[in-house]
N, C-alpha and C positions, 0 to 999 in steps of 0.2 A: 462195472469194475469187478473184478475177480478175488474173491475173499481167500488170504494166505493159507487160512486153514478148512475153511471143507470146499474151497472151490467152485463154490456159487459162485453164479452171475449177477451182479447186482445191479441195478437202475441205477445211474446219472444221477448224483446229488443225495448220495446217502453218506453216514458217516460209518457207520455199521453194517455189517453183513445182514440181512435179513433175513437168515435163515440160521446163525448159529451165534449173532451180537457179536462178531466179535470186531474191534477197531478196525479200520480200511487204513489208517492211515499212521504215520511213526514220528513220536518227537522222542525229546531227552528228556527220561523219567525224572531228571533233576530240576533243569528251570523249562521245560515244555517247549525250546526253540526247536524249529524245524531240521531233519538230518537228512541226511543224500545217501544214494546206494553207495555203501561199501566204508560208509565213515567208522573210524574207530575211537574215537574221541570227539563231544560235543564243541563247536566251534565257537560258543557261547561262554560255558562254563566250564569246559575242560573234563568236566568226567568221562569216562570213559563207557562208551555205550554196551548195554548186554549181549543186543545181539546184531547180527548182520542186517544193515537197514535195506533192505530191498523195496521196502511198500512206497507208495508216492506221500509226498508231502503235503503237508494240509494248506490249502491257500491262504486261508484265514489267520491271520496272527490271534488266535484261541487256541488254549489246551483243552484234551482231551487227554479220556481217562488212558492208564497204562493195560495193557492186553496181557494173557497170559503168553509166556514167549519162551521160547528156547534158546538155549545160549552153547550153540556149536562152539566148537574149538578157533581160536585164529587160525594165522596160517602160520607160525613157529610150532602147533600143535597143542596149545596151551591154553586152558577154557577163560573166557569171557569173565569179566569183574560180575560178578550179579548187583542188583539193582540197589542202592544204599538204604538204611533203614533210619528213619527221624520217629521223633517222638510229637504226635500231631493232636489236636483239642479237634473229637467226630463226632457225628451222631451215628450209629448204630441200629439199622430198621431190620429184621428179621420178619417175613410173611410167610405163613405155612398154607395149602390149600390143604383143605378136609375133604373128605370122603374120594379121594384118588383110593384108595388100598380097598374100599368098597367095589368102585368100578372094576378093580381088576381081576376079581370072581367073574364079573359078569359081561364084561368084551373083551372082545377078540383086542391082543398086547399093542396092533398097531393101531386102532381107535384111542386106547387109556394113552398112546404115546402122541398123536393128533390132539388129543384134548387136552392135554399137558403142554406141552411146544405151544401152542394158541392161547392159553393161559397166561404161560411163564412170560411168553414174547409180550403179552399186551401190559402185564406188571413191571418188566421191564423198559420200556417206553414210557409206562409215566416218571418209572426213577429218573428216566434222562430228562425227559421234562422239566422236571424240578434240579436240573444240574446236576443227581447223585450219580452214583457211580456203583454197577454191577459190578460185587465182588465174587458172588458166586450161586450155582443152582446147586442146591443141596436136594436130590428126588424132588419133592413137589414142595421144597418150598426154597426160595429165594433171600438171598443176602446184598443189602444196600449201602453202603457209605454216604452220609454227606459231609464234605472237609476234605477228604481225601480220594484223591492225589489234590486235589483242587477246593481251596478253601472259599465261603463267602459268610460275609457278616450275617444272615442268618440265618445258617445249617438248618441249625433245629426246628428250625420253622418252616423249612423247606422240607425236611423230614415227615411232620406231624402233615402237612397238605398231603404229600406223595400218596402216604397212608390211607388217608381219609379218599382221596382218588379212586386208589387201590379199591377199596371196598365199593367204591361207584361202576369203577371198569368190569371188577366179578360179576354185580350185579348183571350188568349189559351184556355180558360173554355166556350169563346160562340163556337170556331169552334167544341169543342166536344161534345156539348149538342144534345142529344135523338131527341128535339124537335126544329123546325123551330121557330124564334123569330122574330116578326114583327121588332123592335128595341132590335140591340144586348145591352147587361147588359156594364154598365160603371162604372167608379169611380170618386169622385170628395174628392179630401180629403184635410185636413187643418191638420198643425201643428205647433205647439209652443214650447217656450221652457223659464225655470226657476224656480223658488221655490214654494214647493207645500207642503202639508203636507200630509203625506201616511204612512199607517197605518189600523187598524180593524174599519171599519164603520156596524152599525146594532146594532140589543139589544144582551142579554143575549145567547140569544136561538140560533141566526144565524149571524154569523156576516162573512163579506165580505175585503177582502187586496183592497185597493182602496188608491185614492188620490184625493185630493180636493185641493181647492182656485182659483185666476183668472188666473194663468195659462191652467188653463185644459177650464175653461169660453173662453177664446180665441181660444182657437186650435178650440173646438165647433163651434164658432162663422166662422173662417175662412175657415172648414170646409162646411158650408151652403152656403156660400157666392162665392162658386168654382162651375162654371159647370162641364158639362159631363168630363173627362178626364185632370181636371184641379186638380195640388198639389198646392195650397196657404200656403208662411209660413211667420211668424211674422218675424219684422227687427230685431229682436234678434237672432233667429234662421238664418237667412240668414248672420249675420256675424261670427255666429259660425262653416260655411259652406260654405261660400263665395269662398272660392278655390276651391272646390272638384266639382263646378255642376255647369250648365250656366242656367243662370235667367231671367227671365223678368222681372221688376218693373211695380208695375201698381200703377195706382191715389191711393194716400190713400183713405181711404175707411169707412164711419162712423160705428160704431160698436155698438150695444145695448150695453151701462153700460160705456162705454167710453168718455171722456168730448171731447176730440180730435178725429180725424180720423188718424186711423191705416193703417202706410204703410205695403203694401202688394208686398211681391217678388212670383212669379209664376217658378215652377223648370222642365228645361225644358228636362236638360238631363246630364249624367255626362259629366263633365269637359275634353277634348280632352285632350293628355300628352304634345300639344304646349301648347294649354293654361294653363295646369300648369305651365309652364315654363314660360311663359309671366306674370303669376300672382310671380314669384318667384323672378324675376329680378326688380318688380316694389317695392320691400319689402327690405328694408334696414337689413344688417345682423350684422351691430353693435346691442351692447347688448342681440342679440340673447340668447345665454345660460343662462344668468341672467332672461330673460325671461321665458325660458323652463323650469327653477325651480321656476320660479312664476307660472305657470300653470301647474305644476305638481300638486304643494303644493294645490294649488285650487281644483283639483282634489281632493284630497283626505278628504280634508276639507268639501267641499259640500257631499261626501260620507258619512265622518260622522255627518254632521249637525253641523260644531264648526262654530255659525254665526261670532262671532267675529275676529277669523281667515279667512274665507272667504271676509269678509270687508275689511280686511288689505291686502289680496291678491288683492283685485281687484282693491284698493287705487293704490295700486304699478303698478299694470299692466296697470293702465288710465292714468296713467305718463308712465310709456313705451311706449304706444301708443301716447298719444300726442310728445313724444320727436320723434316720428316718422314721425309726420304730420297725421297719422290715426285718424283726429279726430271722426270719426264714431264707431270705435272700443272701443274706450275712452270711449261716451257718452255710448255706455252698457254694460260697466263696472261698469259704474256711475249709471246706472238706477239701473243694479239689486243690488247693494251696497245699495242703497239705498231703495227700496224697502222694503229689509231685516231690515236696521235700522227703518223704519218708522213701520214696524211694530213689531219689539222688543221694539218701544220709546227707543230706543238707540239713546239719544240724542246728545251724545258724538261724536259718531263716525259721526252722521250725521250733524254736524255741520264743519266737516271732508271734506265732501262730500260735501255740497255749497259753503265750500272755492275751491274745486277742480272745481266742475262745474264751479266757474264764471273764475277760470283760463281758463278752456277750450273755456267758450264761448271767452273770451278777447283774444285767440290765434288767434281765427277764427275772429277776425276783428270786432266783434261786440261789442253792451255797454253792459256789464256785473257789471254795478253799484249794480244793483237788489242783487246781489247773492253776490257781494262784501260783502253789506249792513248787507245782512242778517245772515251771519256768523257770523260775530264778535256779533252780538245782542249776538246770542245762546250760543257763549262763555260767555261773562259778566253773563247771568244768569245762566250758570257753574260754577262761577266764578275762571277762567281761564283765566283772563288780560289778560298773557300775549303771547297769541293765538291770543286772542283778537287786540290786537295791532301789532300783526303781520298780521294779515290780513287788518285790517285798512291802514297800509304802502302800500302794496299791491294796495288797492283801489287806493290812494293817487296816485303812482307812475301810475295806467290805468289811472288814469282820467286827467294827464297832459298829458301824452302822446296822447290823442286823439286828434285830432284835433280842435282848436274853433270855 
């Protein structure tokens, strides 16, 4: 099959160009139904497609990822809708190869571009493996999605294998290299995880499936910040993962664009089948099932972007977790709840969320007057009493009980 953009030949039963990744085949960047040459609207869902579908259809009723695409004019003259933008719960993998800018002193430009292309292609082939999605080759290093376009109940975890992959496949790719390397090729890679907005980024003419905001800023940042054969991931992401793989905690860590320092978990390998077992007996199995349909529901909520369902999911799930004593798990449930409210100014729900915060802090032993305080404010200018005055009682009843 013949690849739309550099026109390789490809073998019988590929989904991908072999020579430059890029998709063989075209659905609707909206719900992924298959389209026919020359559609201009989805026959499914009615959106209206970017560009001219000329590529063959995929036989399989499976999505695949969105391709970077051009978006020529119709035929009134008039450019092509570009591709709509949601707000989607990802994970964020960043992988940089080391010592390329060394090799390029010392071989000839099309050897450094042979060992790069062979590199880049075997990292991307495990992202597909793990169901993620090549969002882009930045020089020698590589940008991943897991969530998007396409969601599964556990990115993250699909994410943290890729990686750990990742570092197996380098391994294998210096013992087969042509050429002796003063210093074999490594990986240092960073990832993150949470709400992003993804979607068609560029003009009229060319536009690119991508994701944006500080989630993808962090994975980056974590990313740089990791030496040779080091995976660094955010505390978010490591309690989305915490059982599957063993960790190292390192100092939080200051971060460009951050007022705090960012703690940092180092992943060192999968989780042995005692230590799951060890992780499984330290976890209370009250309320278990009311849980699983709280994190189902989550699931599917961040898939479709219903912020306000997702709020209430993770409201519910930071009281599970606190009735656990997890209060880690709690507070990032709380963060990304809250995150999402601050920036929809959903004041509501977030006035929600600092009543729950200052419960969490007040479980853990600490004074959480602050967040008492500032709850009940937000309600009043709701005006919502009598919220209001229930959190005020609340204050009331922590601030005797502490000690004088």
């Amino acid at each position: 099959m013949t690849c739309p953009e550099c026109r390789h030949d490809n073998r019988e039963g590929v989904r991908y160009c072999t020579r430059c990744g890029t998709s063989l085949f075209l659905l609707c960047p909206r719900c992924h139904a298959g389209v026919v040459a020359d559609d201009l609207y989805c026959g499914e869902c009615g959106v209206r497609l970017p560009v001219a579908t000329s590529r063959p259809i995929l036989s399989e009723n499976r999505p695949t990822r969105p391709e970077t695409v051009s978006t020529p004019p119709d035929g009134n003259g008039a450019a092509r809708a570009p591709m709509e933008s949601a707000r989607k719960h990802v994970t964020v993998l960043f992988a940089d190869i080391s010592c390329f800018t060394a090799l390029r002193e010392k071989l000839d430009p099309e050897q450094v571009t042979d060992l790069m292309n062979g590199c880049l292609s075997r990292l991307a082939d495990v992202v597909r493996k793990y169901e993620g999605h090549v969002d882009k080759f930045i020089g020698d290093c590589i940008m991943a999605l897991f969530g998007a376009p396409i969601a599964h109940e556990n990115d993250p975890e699909l994410a943290v294998r890729a990686a750990l992959e990742m570092k197996q496949v380098t391994e294998e790719y210096n013992k087969a290299l042509p050429v002796k390397l003063e210093k074999p090729l490594n990986l240092h890679i960073g990832i993150n995880s949470g709400m992003v907005v993804a979607g068609g980024v560029g003009s009229q003419d060319h536009m690119s499936y991508t994701v944006m905001g500080d989630t993808v800023n962090l994975a980056s940042r974590l990313e740089s910040l990791a030496s040779d054969r080091q995976i660094f991931i955010s505390k978010y992401t490591y309690n989305l993962v915490r059982s599957r793989f063993d960790f190292q905690p390192h100092d939080p860590i200051k971060v460009k664009g951050k007022t705090d320092p960012v703690p940092v978990y180092e992943v060192l390998g999968i989780r042995t089948s005692a230590g799951e077992e060890r992780q499984t007996v330290k976890t209370p199995l009250i309320g278990r099932s009311h849980e699983s349909v709280l994190q189902r529901a989550l699931r599917i909520h961040r898939e479709l972007g219903l912020n306000l369902k997702i709020i209430a999911n993770e409201l519910a799930l930071s009281r599970v977790a606190m009735g656990k004593g997890d209060y880690e798990q709690a507070a990032a449930y709380l963060g990304d709840a809250r995150s999402i409210a601050e920036t929809d100014d959903n004041r509501s729900d977030l006035a929600k969320i600092l009543h729950a915060e200052a419960e969490l802090v007040a479980r853990q032993g600490h004074d959480a007057r602050a967040g008492f305080e500032a709850a009940p404010a937000l309600f009043d200018e709701l005006g919502r009493s009598r919220d209001a005055e229930r959190v005020r009682a609340d204050l009331a009843a922590h601030t005797s009980g502490r000690p004088a």
